[in-house]
C-alpha positions as CSV (number, residue, x, y, z in Angstrom):
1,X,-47.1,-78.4,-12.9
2,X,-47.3,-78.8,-16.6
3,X,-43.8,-77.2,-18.0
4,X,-45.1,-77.8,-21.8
5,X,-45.5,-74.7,-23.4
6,X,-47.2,-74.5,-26.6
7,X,-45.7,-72.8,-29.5
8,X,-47.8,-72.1,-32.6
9,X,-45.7,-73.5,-35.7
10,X,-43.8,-71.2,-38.0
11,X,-43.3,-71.9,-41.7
12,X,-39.7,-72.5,-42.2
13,X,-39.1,-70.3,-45.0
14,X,-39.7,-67.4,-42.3
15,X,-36.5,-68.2,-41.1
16,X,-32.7,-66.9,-42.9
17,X,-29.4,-67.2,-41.3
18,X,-27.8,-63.6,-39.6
19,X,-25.4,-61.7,-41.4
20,X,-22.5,-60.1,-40.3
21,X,-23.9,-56.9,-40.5
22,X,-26.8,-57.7,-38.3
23,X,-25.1,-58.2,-34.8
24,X,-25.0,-55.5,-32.4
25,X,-22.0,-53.8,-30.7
26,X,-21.4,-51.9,-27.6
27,X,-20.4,-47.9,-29.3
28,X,-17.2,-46.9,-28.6
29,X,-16.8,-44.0,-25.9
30,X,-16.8,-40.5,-27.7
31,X,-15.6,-38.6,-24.8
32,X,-12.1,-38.6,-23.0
33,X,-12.3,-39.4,-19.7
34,X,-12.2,-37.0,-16.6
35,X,-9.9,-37.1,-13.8
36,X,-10.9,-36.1,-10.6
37,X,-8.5,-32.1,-11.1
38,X,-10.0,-32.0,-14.2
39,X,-13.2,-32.3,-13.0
40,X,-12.7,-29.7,-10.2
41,X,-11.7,-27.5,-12.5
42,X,-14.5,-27.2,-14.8
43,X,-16.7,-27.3,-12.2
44,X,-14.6,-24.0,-10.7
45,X,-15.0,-22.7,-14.1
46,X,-18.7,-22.4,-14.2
47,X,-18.3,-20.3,-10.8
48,X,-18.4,-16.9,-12.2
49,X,-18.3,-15.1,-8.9
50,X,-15.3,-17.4,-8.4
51,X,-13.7,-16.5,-11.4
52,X,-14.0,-12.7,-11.1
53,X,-12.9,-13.4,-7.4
54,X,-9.2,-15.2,-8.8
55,X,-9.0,-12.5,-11.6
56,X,-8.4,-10.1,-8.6
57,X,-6.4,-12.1,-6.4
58,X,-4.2,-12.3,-9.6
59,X,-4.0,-8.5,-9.9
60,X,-3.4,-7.8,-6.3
61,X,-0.3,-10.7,-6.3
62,X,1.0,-8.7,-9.6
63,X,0.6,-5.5,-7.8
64,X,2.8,-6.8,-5.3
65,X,5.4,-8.5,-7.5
66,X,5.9,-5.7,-9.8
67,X,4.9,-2.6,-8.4
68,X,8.2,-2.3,-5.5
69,X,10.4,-2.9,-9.2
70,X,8.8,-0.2,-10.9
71,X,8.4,2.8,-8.8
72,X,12.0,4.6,-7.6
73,X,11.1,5.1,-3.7
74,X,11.7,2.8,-1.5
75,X,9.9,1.7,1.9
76,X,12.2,3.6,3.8
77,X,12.7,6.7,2.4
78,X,10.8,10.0,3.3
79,X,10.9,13.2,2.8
80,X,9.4,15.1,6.1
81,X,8.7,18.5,3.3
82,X,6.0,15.9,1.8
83,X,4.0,15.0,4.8
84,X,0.6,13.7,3.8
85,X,1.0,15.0,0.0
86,X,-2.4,14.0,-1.9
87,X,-2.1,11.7,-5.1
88,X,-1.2,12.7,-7.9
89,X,-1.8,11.4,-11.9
90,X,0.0,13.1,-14.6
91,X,-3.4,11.5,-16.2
92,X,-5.4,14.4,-14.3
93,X,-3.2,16.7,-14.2
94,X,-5.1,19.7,-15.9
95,X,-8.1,18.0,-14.0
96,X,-9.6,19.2,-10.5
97,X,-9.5,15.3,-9.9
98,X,-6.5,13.1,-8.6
99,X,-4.3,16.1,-9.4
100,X,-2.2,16.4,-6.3
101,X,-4.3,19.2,-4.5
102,X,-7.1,19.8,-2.4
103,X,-9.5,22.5,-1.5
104,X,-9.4,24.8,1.2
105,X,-11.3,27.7,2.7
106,X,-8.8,30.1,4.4
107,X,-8.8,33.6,5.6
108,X,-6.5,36.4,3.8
109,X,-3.3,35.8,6.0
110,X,-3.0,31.7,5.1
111,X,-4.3,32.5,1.5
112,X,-1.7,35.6,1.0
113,X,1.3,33.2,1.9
114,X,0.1,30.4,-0.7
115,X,-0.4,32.6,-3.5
116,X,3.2,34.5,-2.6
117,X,4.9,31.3,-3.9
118,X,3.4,31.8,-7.5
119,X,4.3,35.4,-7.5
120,X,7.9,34.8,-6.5
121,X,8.3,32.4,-9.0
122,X,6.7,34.3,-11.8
123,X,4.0,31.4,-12.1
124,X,6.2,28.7,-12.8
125,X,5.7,27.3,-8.9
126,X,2.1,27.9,-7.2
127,X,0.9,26.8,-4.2
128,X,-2.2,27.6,-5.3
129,X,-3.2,26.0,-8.7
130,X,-3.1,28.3,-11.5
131,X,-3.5,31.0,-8.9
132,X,-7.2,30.6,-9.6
133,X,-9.3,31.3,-5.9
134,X,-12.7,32.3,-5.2
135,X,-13.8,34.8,-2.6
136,X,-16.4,34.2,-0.2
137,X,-17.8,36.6,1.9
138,X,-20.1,36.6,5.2
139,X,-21.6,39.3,7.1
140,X,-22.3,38.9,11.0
141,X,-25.2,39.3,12.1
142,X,-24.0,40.5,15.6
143,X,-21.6,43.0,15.2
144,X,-22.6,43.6,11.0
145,X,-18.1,42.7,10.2
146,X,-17.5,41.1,6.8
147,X,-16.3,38.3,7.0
148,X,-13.8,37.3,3.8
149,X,-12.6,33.8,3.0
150,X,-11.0,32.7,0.1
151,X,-11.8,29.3,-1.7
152,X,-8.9,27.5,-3.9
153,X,-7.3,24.7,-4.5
154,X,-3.8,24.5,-2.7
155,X,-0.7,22.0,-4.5
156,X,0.6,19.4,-2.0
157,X,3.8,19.5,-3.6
158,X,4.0,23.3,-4.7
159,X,2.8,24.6,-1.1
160,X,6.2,24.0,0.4
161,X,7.4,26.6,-1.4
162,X,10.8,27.6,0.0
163,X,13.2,26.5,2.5
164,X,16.2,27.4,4.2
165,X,19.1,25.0,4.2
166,X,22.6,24.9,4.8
167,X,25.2,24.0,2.4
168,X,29.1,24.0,1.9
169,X,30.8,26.4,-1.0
170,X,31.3,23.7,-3.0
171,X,27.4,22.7,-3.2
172,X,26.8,26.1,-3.2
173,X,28.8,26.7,-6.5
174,X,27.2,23.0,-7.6
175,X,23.8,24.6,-7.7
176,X,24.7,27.6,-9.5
177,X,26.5,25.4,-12.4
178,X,22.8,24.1,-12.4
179,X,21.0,26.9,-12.5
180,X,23.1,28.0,-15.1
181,X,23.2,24.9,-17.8
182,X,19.4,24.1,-16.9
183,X,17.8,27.6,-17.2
184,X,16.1,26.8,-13.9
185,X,16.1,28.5,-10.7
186,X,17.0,26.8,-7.5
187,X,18.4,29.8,-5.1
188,X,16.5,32.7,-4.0
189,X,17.2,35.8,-2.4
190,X,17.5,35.3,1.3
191,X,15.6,37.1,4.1
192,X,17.5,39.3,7.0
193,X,17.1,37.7,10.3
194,X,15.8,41.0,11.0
195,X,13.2,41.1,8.5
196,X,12.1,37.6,8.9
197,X,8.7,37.2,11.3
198,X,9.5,38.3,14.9
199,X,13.0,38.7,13.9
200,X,14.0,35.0,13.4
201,X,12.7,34.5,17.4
202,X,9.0,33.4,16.4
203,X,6.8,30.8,15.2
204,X,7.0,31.7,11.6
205,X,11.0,32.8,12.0
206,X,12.2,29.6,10.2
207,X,9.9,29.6,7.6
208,X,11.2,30.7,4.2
209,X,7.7,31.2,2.0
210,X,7.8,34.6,4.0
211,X,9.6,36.8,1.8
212,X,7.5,40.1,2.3
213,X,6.9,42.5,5.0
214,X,4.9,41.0,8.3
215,X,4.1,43.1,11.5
216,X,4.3,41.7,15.1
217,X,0.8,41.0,17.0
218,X,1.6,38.8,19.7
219,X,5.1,36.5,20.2
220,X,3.3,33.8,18.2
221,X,1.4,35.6,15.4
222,X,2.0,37.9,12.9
223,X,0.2,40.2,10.0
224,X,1.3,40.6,6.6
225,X,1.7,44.2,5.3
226,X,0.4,45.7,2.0
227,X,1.0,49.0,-0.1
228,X,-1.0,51.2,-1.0
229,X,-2.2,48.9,-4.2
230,X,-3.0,45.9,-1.7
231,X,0.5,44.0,-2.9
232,X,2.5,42.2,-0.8
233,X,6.2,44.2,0.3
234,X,9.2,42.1,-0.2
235,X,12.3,42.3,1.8
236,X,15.0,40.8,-0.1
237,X,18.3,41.0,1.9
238,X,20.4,43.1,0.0
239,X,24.0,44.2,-0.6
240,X,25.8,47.4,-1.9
241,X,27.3,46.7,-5.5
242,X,30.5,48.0,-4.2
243,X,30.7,45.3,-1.0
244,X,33.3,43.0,-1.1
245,X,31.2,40.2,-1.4
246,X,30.2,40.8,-4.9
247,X,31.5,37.9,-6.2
248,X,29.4,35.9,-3.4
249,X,27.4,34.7,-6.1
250,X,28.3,34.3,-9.9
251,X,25.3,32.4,-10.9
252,X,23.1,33.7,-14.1
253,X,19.9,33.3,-12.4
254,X,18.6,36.3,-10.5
255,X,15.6,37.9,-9.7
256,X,14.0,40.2,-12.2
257,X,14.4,44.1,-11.4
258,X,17.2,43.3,-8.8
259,X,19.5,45.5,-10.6
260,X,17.5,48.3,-10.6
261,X,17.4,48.5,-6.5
262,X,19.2,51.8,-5.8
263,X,19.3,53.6,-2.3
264,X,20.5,56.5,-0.9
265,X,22.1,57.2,-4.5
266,X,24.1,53.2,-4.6
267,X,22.4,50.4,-6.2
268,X,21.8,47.2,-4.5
269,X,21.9,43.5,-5.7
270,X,20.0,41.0,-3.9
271,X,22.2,38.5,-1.4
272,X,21.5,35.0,-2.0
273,X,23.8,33.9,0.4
274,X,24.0,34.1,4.1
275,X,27.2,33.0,5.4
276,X,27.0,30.4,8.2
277,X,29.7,28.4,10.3
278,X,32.1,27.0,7.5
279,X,29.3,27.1,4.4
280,X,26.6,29.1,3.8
281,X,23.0,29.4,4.1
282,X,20.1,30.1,1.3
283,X,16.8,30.2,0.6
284,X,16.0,27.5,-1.9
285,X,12.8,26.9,-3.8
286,X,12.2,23.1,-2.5
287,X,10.5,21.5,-5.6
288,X,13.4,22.5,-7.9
289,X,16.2,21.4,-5.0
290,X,14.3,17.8,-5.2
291,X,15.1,17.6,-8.9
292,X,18.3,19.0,-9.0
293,X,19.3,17.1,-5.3
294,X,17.5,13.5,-7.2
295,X,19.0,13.8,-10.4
296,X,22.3,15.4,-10.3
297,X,23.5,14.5,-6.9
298,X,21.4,11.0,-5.5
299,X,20.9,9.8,-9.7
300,X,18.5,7.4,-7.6
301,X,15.7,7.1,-10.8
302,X,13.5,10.0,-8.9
303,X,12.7,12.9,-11.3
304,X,10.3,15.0,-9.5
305,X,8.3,14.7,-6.3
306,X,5.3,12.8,-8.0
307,X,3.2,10.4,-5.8
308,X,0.6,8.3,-7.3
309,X,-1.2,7.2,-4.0
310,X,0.4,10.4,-1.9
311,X,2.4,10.0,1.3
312,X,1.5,9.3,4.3
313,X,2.3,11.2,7.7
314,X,5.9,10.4,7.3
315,X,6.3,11.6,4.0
316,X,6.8,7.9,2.4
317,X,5.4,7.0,-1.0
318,X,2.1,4.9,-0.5
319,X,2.5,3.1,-3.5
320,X,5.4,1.8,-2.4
321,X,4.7,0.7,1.3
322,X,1.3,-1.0,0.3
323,X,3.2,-2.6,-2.6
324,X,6.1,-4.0,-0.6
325,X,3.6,-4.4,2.4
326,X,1.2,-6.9,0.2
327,X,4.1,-8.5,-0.8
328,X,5.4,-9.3,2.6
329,X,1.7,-10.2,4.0
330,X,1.4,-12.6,0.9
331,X,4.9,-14.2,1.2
332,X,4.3,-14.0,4.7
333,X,0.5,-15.9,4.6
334,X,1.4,-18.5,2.2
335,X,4.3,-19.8,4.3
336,X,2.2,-19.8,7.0
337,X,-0.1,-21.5,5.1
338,X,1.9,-24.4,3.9
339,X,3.7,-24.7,7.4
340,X,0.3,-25.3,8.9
341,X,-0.8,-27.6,6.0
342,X,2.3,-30.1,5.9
343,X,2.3,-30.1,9.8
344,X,-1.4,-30.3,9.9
345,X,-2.2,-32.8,7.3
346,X,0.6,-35.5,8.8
347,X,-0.9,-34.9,12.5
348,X,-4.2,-35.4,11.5
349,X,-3.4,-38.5,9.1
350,X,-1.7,-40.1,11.8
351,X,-5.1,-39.3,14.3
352,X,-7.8,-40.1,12.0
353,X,-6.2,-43.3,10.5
354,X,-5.1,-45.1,13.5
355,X,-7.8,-43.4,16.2
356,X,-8.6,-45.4,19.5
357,X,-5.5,-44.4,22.5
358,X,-3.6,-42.9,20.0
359,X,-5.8,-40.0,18.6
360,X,-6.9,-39.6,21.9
361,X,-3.8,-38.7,23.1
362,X,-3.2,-36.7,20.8
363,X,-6.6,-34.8,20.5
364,X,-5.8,-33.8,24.1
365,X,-2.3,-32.3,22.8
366,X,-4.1,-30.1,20.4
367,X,-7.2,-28.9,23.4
368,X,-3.8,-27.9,25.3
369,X,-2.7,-25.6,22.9
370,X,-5.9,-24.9,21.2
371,X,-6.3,-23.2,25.0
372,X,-3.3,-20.7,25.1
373,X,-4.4,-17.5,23.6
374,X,-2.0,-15.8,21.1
375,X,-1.6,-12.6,22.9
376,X,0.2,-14.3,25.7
377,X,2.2,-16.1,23.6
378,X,3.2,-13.0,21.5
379,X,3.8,-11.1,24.6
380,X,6.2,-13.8,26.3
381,X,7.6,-14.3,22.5
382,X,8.3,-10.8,22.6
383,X,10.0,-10.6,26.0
384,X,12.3,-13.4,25.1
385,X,13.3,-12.6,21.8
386,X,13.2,-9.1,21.9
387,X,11.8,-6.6,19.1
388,X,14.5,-7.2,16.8
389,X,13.1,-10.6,15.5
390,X,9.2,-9.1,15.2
391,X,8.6,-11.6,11.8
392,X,9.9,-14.9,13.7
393,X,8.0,-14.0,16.5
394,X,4.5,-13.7,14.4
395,X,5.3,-16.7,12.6
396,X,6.0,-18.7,15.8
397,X,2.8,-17.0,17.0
398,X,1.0,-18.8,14.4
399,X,2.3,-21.4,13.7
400,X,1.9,-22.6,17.4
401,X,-2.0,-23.2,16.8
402,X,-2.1,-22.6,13.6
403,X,-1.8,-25.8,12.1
404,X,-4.8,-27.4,14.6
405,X,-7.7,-26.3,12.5
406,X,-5.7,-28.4,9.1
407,X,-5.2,-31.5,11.8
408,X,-9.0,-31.6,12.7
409,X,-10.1,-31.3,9.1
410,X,-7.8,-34.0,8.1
411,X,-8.7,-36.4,10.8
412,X,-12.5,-35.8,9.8
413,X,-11.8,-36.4,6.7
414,X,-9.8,-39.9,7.3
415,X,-12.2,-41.3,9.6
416,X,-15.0,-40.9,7.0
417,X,-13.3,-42.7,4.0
418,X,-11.0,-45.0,5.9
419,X,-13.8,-47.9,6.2
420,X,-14.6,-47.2,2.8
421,X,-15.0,-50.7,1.1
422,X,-11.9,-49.6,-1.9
423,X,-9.8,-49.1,1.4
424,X,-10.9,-52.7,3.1
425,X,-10.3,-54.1,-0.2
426,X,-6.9,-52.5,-0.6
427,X,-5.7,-53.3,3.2
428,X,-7.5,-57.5,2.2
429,X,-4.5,-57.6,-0.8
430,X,-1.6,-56.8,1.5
431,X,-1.9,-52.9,1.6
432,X,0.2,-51.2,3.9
433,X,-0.6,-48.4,6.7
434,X,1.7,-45.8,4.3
435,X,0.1,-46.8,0.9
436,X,-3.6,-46.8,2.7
437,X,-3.1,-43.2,3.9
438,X,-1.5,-41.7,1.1
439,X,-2.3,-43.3,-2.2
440,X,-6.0,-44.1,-1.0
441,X,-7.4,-42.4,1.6
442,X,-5.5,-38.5,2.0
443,X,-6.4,-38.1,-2.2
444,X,-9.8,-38.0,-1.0
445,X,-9.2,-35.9,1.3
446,X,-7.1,-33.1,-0.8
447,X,-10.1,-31.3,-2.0
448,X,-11.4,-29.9,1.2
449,X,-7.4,-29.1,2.6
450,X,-7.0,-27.3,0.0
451,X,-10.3,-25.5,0.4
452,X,-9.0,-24.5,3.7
453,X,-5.9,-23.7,2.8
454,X,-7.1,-20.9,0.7
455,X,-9.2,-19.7,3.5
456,X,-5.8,-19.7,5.6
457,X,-4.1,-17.1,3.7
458,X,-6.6,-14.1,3.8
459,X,-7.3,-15.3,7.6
460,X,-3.1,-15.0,7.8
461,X,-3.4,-11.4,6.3
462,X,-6.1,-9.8,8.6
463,X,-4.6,-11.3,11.5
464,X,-1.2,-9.9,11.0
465,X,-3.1,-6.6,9.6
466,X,-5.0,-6.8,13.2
467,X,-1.5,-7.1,15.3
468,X,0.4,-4.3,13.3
469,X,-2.5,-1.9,13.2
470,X,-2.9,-2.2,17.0
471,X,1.2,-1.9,17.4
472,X,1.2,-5.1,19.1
473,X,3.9,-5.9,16.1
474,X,6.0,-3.4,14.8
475,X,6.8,-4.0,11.3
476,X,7.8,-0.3,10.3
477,X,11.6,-0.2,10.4
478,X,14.1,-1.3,7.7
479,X,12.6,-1.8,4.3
480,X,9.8,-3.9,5.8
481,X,5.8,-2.4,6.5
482,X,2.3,-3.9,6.2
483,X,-0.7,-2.9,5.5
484,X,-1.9,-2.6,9.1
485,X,1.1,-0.2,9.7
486,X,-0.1,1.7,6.8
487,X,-3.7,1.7,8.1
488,X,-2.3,3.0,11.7
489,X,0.1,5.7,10.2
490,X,-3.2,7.6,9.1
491,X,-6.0,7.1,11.4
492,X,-4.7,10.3,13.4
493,X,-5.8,12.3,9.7
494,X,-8.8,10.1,8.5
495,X,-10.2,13.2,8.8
496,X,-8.4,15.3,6.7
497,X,-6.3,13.5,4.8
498,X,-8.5,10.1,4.3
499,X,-6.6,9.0,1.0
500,X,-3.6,7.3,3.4
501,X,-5.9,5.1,4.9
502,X,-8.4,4.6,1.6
503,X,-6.1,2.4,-0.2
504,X,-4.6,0.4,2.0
505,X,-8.4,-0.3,3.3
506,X,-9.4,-0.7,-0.1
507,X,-6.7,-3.2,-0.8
508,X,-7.5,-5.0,2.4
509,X,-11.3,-5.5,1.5
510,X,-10.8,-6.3,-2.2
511,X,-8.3,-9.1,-1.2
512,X,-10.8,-10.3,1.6
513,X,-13.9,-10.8,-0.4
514,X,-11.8,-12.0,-3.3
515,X,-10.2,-14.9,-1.2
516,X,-13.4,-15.7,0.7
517,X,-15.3,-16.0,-3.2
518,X,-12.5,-18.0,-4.4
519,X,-12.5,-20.1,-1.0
520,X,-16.2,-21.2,-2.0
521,X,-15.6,-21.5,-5.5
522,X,-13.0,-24.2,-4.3
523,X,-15.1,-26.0,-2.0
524,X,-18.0,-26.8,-4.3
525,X,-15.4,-27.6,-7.4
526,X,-13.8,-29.8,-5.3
527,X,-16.9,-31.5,-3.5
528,X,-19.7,-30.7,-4.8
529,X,-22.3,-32.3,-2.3
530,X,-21.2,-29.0,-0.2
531,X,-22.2,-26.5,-2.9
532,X,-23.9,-23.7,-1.0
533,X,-22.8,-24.9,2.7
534,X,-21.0,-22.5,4.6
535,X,-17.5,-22.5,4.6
């Protein structure tokens, strides 16, 4: 084979020696570069549905950081007079929207005794906003009786009206010191036993909004009586100005025209006070006791029976409990969480790494209590520990399987980069077991735990929702409640009062589909060959 290779002859004034400025260099790198967070991150960051999906995961943690700081109830108080009171925003107030009432079509007897409270009051108090009402009437077609109903919007807070409630001299003359430097009134005239529906015996006997004339019909209802103008008749307990007991009560505030009540040629001043065992007992108008009980007696930061969410059938503050409930589910979930991770993540480091006898061994540890189902081992929790320790026994409860799901990741994970050849060639310079699993092998593997660690926490929070809405854990007592509990409380009045189970269930589903979004938006930042799997 001929290796002569003819080249044609060029003129050697062709050639020139190179200059300096003729060689060519490799460019310099423009861009810094990125780490394998960094990276995750910006991917993340492209993930708008993720985004939105942290933004309100955000809001919901600062709901239930700040919220339980802010507002002046607490988880356990209640006030039984505001049972199911609607929300209401000094924002709406003048609004038919979010303002504390709700509509209702009632015959004249139930409408009479709501729009009583604004008369008594002179306006200032109405159970029925603005005393505004609409009347709707029906003819049957049977018997050809009109039927009237009356249409209005009735004040959750205002429709208590008054009450009757014992007190000792001392508060007694209390009240009228703030009556008097406040310009407000607080006490009433008081009602006869006599005079008061079925004489104090009935149904209605104890209730102090009935301060006019009723008749009798059976031992459990009554009627209201009317003069000859249609008004309602009020019967005012009242007392001779010559009785001993004039100086029963010194305060300014009375009602108006009491003074003019003359009888049989003596005039009369209303009695405000009934004495009873070692104090006395009076009709007070509640919404103005609440002030005057919250901010010259308790001075516990509650100025006026305001709810923002409402109450629930227990007359707590909704706000409140679902504040202080998220915050426990959260604190709560994220323990959990990081319990099950740490435990998890070592188990299944130890499994995946070293396999053969040993991660079969252990594999059949985890079927074993993969197996036991978490009712019984609430239930035998619960018998042994009792139901003072309800928190320990739902964490123990979870913790108990909790952390297999994180071991079985983790060992999948390991036995798919642990013959990797950056691992072979680590273990061929002297690497040990330790520095394999953690400096080489589990950073690998951080992405995807942490994928599922996120998925953990909203998985903690609808099974703990699950077990206190079912009563299987009782978490109302104390200063402690959840979200289930909340959720519970109202299902009895989804039906008429919906808005104690609405946010709570709104709450619940906003941190679900947030948590599940974010979940994803994790898992394809931090390995992307997954983007779009299922989670």
């Amino acid at each position: 084979m001929n290796n002569n290779i003819n080249l044609p002859e060029i003129p050697r004034d062709k050639f020139r020696f190179v200059e300096k400025n003729d060689l060519s260099h490799d460019k310099k790198l423009e861009t810094k570069p990125v780490g394998y967070f960094k990276g995750a991150f910006l991917r993340f960051c492209k993930n708008k549905g993720a985004i939105v999906a942290a933004c309100v995961i955000i809001v919901l943690i600062l709901f239930a950081i700040i919220v339980p700081f802010c507002t002046p109830y607490t988880v356990s108080y209640f006030d039984e007079h505001y049972k199911s009171a609607m929300p209401r925003s000094e924002l709406f107030k003048n609004t038919s929207f979010w303002d504390g009432c709700e509509t209702k079509v009632q015959n004249k007897f139930e409408f009479t005794v709501q729009y009583a409270i604004g008369l008594e009051t002179g306006g200032k108090h109405n159970g029925i906003k603005n005393q505004e009402y609409e009347i709707i009437e029906s003819v049957d077609e049977t018997t050809g009786a009109v039927n009237t109903l009356y249409k209005f919007r009735r004040d959750s807070i205002e429709t208590v009206g008054c009450i009757y409630k014992d007190f000792s001299f001392k508060e007694y003359a209390a009240i009228q010191q703030y009556q008097d430097e406040h310009n407000v009134q607080v006490i009433y005239p008081t009602i006869d036993l006599a005079d008061r529906p079925n004489g104090g015996n009935g149904s209605y006997g104890g209730d102090a909004k009935f301060y006019f004339k009723t008749t009798p019909i059976t031992s459990l209802t009554i009627s209201i009586d009317y003069d000859e103008d249609g008004n309602i008749i009020p019967v005012y307990s009242k007392r001779p100005v010559s009785s001993a007991s004039n100086d029963m009560y010194t305060s300014k505030m009375r009602i108006e025209g009491e003074d003019g009540v003359e009888i049989d040629g003596e005039r009369y001043y209303y009695t405000y006070a009934k004495p009873k065992g070692a104090g006395v007992e009076l009709r007070i108008n509640y919404y103005e006791y609440f002030v005057y009980n919250h901010t010259q007696v308790l001075k516990d930061g509650i100025e006026s029976p305001h709810f923002l969410f409402g109450c629930d059938t227990n007359g707590r503050d909704i706000l409140t409990c679902l504040a202080s409930g998220a915050r426990f589910s959260f604190l709560f979930a994220i323990a959990v969480a990081v319990v099950n991770m740490i435990v998890g993540a070592i188990y299944g480091s130890i499994e995946g790494y070293y396999g053969g006898k040993t991660d079969l061994i252990m594999e059949r540890l985890s079927d074993i209590l993969s197996a036991v189902p978490m009712m019984i081992v609430i239930t035998l929790l619960k018998y042994h520990m009792g139901t003072a320790s309800q928190i320990l026994v739902l964490f123990i409860s979870f913790f108990l399987t909790g952390w297999i799901g994180m071991a079985g990741t983790t060992r999948m994970q390991f036995y798919r980069f642990k013959n990797q050849e950056y691992v072979l060639a680590a273990r061929t310079l002297g690497a040990k077991d330790g520095r394999l699993i953690f400096k080489h092998i589990f950073p690998n593997a951080i992405g995807t735990l942490v994928t599922s660690c996120a998925l953990i926490i909203p998985s903690m929070i609808y099974s703990e929702t699950n077990l206190t809405y079912l009563g299987i854990i009782n978490l109302a007592s104390g200063n402690i409640t959840s979200v289930g509990t909340l959720i519970a409380n109202g299902q009895g009045a989804l039906s008429t009062y919906p808005h104690i189970t609405l946010f709570p269930s709104v709450f619940l589903v906003l941190l679900m589909l947030s948590f599940n979004l974010f979940g994803n938006g994790l898992r394809d930042a931090f390995n992307p060959s997954l983007r779009g799997a299922e989670g």
